[in-house]
C-alpha positions as CSV (number, residue, x, y, z in Angstrom):
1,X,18.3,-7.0,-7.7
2,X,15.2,-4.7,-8.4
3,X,17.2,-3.2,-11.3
4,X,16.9,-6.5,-13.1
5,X,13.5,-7.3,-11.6
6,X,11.0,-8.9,-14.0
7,X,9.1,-5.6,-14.2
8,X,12.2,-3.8,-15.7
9,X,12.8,-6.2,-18.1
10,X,9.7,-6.7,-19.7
11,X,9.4,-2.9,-19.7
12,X,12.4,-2.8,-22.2
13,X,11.3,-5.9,-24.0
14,X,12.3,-9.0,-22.9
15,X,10.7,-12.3,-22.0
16,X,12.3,-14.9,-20.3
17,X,13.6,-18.5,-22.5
18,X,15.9,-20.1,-20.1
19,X,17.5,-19.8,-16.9
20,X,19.2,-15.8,-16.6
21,X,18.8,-15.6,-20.9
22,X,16.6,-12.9,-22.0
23,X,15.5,-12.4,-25.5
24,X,13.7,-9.9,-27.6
25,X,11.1,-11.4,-29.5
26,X,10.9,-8.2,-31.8
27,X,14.7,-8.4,-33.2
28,X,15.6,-12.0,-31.8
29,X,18.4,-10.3,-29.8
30,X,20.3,-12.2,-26.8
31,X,21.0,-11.1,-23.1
32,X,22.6,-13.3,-20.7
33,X,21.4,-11.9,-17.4
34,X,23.6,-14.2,-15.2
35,X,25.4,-12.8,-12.5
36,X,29.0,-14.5,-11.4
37,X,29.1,-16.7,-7.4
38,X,32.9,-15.1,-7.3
39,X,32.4,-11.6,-7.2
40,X,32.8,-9.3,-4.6
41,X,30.2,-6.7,-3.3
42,X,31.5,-3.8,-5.2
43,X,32.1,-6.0,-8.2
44,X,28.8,-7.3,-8.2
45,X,26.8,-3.8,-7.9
46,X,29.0,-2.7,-10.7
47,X,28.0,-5.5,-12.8
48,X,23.9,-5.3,-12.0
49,X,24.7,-1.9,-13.3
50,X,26.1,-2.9,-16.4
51,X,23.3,-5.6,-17.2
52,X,21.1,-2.8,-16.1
53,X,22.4,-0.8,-19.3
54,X,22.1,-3.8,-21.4
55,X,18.4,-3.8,-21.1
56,X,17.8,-1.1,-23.0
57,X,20.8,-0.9,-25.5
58,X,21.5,-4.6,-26.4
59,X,18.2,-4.5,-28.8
60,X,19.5,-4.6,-32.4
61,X,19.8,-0.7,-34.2
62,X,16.4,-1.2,-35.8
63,X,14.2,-2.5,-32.6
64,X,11.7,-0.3,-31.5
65,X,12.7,-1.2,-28.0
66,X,16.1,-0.2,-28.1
67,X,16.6,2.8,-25.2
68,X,12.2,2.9,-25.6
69,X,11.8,1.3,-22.8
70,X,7.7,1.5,-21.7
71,X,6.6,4.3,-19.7
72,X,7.6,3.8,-15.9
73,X,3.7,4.1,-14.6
74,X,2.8,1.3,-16.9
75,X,2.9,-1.4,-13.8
76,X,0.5,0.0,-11.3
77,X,-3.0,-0.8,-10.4
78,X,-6.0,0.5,-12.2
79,X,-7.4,3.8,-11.7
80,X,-10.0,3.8,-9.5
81,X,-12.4,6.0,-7.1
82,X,-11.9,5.9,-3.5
83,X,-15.6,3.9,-3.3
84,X,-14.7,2.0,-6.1
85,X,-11.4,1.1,-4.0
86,X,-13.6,0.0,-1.1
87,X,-15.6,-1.9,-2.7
88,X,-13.3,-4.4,-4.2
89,X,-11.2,-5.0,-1.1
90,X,-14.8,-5.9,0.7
91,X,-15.7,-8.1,-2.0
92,X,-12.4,-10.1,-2.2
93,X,-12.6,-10.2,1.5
94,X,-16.3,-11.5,1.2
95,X,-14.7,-14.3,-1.3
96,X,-11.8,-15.0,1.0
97,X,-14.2,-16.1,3.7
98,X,-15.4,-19.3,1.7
99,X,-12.2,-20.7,3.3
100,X,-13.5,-20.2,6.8
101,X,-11.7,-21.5,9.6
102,X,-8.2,-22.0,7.2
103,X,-7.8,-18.6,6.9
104,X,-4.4,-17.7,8.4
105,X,-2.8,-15.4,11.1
106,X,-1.7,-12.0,9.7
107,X,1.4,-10.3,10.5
108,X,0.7,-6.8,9.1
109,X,2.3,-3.4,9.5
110,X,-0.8,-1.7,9.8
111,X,-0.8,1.7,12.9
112,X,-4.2,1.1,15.4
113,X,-6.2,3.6,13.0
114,X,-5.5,1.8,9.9
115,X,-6.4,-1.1,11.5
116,X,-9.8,0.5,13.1
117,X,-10.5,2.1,9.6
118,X,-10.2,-2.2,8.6
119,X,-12.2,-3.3,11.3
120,X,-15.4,-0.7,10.2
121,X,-15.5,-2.7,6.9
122,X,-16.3,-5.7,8.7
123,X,-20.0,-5.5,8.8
124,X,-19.9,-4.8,5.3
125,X,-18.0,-7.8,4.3
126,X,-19.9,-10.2,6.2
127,X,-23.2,-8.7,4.5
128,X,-21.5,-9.3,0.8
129,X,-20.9,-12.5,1.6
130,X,-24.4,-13.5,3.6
131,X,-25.8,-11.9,0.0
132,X,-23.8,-14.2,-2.3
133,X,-23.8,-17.9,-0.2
134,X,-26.6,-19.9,0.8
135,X,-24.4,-21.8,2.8
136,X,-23.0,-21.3,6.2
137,X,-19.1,-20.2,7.0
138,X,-17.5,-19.2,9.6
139,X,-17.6,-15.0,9.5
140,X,-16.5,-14.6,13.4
141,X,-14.1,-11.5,14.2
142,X,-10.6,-13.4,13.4
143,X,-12.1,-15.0,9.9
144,X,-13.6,-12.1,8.4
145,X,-10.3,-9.4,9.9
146,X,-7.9,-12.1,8.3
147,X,-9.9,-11.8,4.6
148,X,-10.1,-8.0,4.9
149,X,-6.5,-8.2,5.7
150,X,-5.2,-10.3,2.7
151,X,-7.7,-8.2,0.5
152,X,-6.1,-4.8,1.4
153,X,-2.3,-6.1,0.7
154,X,-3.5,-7.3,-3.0
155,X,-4.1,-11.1,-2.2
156,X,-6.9,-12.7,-3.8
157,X,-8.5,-15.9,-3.4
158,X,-6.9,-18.6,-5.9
159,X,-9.4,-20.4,-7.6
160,X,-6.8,-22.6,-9.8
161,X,-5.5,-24.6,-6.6
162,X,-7.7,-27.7,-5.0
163,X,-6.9,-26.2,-1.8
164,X,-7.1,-22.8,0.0
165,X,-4.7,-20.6,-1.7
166,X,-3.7,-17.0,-2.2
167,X,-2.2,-15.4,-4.8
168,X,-1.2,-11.7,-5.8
169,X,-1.8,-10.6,-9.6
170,X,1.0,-8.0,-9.5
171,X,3.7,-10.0,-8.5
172,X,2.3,-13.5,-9.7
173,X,3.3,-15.0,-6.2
174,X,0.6,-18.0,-4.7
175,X,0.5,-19.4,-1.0
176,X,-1.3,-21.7,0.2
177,X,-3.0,-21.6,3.7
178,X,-2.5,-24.6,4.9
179,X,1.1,-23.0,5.6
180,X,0.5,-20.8,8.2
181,X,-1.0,-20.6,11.3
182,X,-4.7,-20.8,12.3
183,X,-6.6,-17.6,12.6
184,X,-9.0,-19.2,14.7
185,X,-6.2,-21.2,16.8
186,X,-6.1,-21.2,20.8
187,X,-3.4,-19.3,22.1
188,X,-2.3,-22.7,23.7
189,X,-2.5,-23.8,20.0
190,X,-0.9,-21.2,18.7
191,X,2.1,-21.5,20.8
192,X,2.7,-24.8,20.4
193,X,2.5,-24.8,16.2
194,X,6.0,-24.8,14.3
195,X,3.7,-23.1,11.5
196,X,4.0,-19.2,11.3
197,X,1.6,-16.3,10.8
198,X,1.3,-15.2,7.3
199,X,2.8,-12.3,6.6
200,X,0.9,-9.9,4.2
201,X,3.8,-7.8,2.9
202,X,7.0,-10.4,2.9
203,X,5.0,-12.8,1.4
204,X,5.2,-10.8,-2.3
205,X,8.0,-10.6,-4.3
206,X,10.1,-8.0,-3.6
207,X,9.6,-5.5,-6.8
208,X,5.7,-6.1,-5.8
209,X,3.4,-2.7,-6.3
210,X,2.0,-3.8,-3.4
211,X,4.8,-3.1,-1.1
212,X,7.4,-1.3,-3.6
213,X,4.4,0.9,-5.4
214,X,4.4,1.3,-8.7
215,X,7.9,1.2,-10.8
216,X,7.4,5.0,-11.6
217,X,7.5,5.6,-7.8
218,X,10.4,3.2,-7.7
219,X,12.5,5.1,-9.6
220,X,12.4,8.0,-8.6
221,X,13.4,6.8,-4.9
222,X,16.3,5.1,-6.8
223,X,17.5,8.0,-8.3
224,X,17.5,10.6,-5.7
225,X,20.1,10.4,-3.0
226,X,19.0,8.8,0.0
227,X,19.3,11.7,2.8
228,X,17.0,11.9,6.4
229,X,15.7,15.6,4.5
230,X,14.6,14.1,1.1
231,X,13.9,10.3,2.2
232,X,9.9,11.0,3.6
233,X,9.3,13.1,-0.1
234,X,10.6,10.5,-2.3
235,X,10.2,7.2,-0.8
236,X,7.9,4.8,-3.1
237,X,4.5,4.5,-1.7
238,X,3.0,1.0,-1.6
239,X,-0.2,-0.2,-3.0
240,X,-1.7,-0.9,0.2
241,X,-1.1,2.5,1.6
242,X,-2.9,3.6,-1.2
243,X,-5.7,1.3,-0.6
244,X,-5.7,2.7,3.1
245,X,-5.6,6.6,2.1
246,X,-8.8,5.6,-0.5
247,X,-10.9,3.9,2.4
248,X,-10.1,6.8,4.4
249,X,-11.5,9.0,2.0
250,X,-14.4,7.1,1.4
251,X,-15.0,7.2,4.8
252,X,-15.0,11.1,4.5
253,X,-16.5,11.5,1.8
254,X,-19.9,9.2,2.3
255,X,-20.4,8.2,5.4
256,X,-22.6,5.2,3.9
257,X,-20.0,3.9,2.4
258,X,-19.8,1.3,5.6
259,X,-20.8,1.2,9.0
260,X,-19.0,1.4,12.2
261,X,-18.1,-1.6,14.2
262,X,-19.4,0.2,17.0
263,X,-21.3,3.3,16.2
264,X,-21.8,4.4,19.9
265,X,-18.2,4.3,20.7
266,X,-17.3,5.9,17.3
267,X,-19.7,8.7,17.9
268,X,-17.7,8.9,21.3
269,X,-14.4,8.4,20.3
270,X,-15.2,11.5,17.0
271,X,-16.9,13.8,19.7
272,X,-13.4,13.4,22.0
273,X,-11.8,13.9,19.3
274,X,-13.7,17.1,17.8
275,X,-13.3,18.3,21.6
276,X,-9.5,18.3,22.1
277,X,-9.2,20.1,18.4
278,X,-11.3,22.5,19.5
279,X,-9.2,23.4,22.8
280,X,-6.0,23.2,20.6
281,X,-7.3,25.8,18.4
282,X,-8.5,27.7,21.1
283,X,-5.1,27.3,22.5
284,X,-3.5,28.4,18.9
285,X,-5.5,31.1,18.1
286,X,-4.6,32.8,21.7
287,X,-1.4,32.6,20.2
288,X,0.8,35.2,18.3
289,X,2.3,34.9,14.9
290,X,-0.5,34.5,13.0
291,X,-1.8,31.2,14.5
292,X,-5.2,32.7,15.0
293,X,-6.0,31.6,10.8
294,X,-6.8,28.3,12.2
295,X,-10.0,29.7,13.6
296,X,-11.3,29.9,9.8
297,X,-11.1,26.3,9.3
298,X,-13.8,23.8,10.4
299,X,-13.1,21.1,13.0
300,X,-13.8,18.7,10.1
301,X,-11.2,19.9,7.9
302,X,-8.4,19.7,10.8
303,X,-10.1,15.9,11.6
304,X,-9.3,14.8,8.2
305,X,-6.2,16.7,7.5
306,X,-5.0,14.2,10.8
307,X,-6.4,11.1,9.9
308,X,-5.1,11.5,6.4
309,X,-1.3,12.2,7.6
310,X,-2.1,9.2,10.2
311,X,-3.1,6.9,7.6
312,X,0.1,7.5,5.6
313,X,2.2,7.6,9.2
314,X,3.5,11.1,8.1
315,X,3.7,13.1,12.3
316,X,1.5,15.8,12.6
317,X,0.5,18.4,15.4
318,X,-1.2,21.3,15.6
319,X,1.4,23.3,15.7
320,X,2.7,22.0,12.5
321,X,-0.1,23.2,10.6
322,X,-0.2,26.5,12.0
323,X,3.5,27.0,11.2
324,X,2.8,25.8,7.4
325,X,-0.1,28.0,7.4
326,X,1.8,31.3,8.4
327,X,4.2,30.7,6.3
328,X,1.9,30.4,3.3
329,X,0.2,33.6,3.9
330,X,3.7,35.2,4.2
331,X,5.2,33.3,0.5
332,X,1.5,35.0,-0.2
333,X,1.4,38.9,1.1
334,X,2.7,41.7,-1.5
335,X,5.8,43.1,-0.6
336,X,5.2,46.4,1.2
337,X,6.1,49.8,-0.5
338,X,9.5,51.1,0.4
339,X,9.3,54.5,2.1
């Protein structure tokens, strides 16, 4: 249970001696964290809840952890800037592809953009590495999308084991390759393996930051009541959607910060794009009800206002924003004199 995950219990104090027995190695305290094969469901959520409780009151009266548990945003990744973001996932990636042709298949839940905003890093990758070995590997498109793959869902290339390995520093969990299916396999191949694709998110533990996000965002999911109006609000973000919404703004901020897989498609693809926004806010300012603020803002501004809520998977339409923004100008205008 994530109530009695290894991140909650090291926040109130605990380290691990023996199988399911916690102790405190401030007041030497005691907490069996074992939970019974013969209960039923109820019974066994009502006892997680209990051993839940225990974590923070079963310290002795003059513990300094006793209901102190550490602050909630204490397991979470560094602060970083967006570039700064960008650049570590292309240089783990660039390390990743010293394993060549053993790097796996991912299963990933990446939308196309995310994936297309992965794809532009490629070039960069393959020029960190190139910059770094003297010696040839294998950077074709399936290597190098596999590394830049593991790198944005916090997998890092495991040094410690004599063979390729993974491993994620959040959650402590290692894989090795040889495990999973070739990258680089023939379909034929691929079809005829009993080995699986790896799969970047199942493959951490399950209070991860990487797919749970960070404890603080955790808890506050936990403690809200799950309804469809609140759920999109309060739902823990993961690390790697983070990671995604910091190479997207990256992307807007310097366009140097990599290059385009394609730059003549991309040019294409952004001029399309910049075309249809235009006729929908041609369209919207035609229309009544205020729509016609949209004409003050820039192409650019509705481009990234899209790709950011696309990024995160959050819908978003034109006529969305107009809606929002009418009704901020109206929250906005002073109330009219009587008479």
């Amino acid at each position: 249970s994530l109530a009695l995950s290894p991140v909650r219990c090291a926040r109130n104090g605990w380290i691990n001696t023996d199988c399911s027995t916690l102790k405190c190695p401030q007041c030497s305290a005691l907490l069996i964290a074992q939970i019974p094969d013969d209960l039923t469901d109820d019974e066994e959520v009502r006892w997680i809840e209990r051993l839940a409780q225990q974590l923070q009151i079963s310290h002795d009266d003059a513990c300094p952890w006793k209901n102190r548990p550490c602050a909630a945003k204490i397991y979470s990744a560094p602060l970083v800037t967006s570039r700064e973001a960008v650049d570590e996932v292309c240089q783990c990636a660039a390390d990743m592809l010293e394993f060549g042709k053993q790097l796996p298949t991912i299963e990933q839940p990446l939308s196309t953009f995310q994936q297309r905003l992965l794809c532009d890093l490629k070039p960069r990758v393959i020029e960190i590495f190139k910059a770094a070995n003297t010696t040839e590997a294998d950077t074709c498109d399936a290597s190098v999308l596999s590394a830049l793959s593991l790198a944005l869902f916090g997998w890092r290339s495991d040094k410690t084991k004599p063979q390729p390995a993974v491993q994620c520093n959040m959650c402590f969990r290692s894989a090795g390759l040889w495990l999973f299916q070739n990258a680089n396999a023939s379909e034929s191949d691929k079809n005829t393996q009993t080995l699986h694709p790896f799969n970047a998110v199942e493959e951490h533990r399950a209070f991860c930051y990487w797919v749970r996000g960070s404890d603080v965002d955790s808890e506050q999911s936990e403690s809200t009541s799950v309804n469809a109006s609140n759920l999109s609000s309060t739902e823990a973000i993961p690390g790697w959607k983070k990671t995604v919404a910091s190479i997207l703004r990256a992307k807007t901020m310097d366009s140097s910060t990599y290059r385009t897989s394609s730059d003549a498609d991309s040019d294409d693809g952004e001029n399309k794009s910049l075309d249809g926004e235009k006729t929908a806010k041609s369209a919207l300012v035609a229309t009544e009800d205020g729509s016609e603020l949209l004409h003050k803002l820039k192409p650019f501004n509705i481009s990234a206002i899209s790709s950011a809520a696309e990024a995160f998977g959050i819908p978003f339409s034109m006529s969305q924003l107009a809606l929002a923004m009418r009704k901020l100008v109206s929250d906005a205008a002073p109330p009219t004199a009587a008479g």
